[in-house]
C-alpha positions as CSV (number, residue, x, y, z in Angstrom):
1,X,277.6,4.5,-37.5
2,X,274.6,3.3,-38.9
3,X,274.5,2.2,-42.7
4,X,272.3,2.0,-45.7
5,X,272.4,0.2,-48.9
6,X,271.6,0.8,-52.7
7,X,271.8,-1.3,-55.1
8,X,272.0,0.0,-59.1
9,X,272.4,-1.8,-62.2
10,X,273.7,-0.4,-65.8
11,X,274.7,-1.9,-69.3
12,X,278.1,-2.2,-70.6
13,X,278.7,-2.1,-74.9
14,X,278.6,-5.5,-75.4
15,X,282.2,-5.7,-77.0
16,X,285.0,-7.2,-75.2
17,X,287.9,-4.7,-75.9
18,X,285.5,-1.7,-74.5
19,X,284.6,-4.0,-71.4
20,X,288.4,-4.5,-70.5
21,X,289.3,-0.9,-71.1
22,X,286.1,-0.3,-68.6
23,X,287.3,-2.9,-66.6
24,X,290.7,-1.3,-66.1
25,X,289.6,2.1,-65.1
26,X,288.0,0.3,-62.3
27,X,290.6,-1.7,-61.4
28,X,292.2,-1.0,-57.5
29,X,293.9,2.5,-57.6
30,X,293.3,3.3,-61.2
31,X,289.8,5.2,-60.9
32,X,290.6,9.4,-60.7
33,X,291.4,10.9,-57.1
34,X,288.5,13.5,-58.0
35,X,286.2,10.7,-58.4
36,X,286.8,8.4,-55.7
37,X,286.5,11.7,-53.6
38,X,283.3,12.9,-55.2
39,X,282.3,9.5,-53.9
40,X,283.2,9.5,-50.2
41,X,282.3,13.6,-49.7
42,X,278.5,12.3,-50.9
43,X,278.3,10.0,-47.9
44,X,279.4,6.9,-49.9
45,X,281.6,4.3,-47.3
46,X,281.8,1.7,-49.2
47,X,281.0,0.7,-53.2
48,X,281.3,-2.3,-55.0
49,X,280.9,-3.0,-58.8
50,X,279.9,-6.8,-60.0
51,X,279.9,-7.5,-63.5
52,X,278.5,-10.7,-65.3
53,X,278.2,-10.8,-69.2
54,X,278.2,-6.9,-70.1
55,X,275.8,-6.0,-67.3
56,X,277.1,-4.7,-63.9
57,X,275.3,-4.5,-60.5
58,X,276.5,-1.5,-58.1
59,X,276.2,-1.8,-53.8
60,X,277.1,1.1,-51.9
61,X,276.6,1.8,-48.1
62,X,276.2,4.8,-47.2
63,X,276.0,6.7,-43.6
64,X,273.3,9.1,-42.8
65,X,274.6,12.1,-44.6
66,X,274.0,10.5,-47.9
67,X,270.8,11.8,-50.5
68,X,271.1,10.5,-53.8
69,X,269.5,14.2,-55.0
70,X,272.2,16.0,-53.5
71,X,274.5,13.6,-55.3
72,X,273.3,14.2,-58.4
73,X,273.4,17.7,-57.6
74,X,276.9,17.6,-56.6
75,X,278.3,15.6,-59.3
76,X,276.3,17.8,-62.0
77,X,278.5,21.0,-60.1
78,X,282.1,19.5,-60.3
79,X,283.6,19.4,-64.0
80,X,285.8,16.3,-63.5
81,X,283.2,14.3,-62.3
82,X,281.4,15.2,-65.7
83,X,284.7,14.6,-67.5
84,X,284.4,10.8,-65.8
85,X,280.5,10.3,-66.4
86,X,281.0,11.4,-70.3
87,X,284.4,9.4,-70.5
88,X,282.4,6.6,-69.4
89,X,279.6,6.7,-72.1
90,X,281.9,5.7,-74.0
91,X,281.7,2.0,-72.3
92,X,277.9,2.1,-71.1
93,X,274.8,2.0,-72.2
94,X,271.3,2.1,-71.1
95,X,269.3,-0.9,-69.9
96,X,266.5,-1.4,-72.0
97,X,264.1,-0.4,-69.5
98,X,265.9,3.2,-68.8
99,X,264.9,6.7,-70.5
100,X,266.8,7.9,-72.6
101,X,270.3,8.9,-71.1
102,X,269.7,7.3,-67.8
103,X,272.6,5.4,-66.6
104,X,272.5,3.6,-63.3
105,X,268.7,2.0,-62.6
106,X,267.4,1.7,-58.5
107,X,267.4,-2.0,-58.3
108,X,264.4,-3.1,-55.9
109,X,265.0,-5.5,-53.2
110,X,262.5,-8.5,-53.5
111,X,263.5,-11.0,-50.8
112,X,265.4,-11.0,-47.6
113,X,266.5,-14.0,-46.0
114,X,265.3,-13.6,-42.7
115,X,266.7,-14.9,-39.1
């Protein structure tokens, strides 16, 4: 199976209580079931989530299936996915280069280390 990868970037509240409560919603087995699937059903294999100061830095690979539109669209149609995403606002906040109420930023790839 052939992979992709995309690489996002968001702002955490730059207080420390709120970045461990964030923290430990993320920790191994604690995110929700209905999130976690939301994830995989989209096409998602793999996702990690790096996290230096109070800004973060997401890669996922994803197989062919995956469409961040339909994504978007899918996550918008399923109530505890919405439940997470506003649940989460409470932890993150836009980067300062993001419109208004945009979360996650496309992070473009600027050098490759080549063979």
């Amino acid at each position: 199976m052939r992979t992709k990868r995309y690489c996002y970037s968001c702002d955490l509240k730059d207080n420390p209580k709120l970045i461990e409560e964030y923290k430990a919603y993320h920790a191994a087995g604690s995110a929700w079931p209905e999130i976690t699937k939301s994830i995989k059903d989209a096409g998602i294999v793999d996702m990690e989530i790096y996290l230096t100061g109070n800004r973060m830095f997401m890669i996922m690979e994803v197989n062919e299936t995956f469409n961040p539109k339909t994504k978007s669209e899918m996550d918008a149609n399923n109530p505890k996915v919405q439940e997470w995403e506003a649940l989460m606002w409470k932890y993150q906040q836009e980067l300062p280069w993001a419109a208004a109420g945009e979360k996650w930023l496309a992070l473009e790839q600027i050098f490759t280390l080549e063979d």
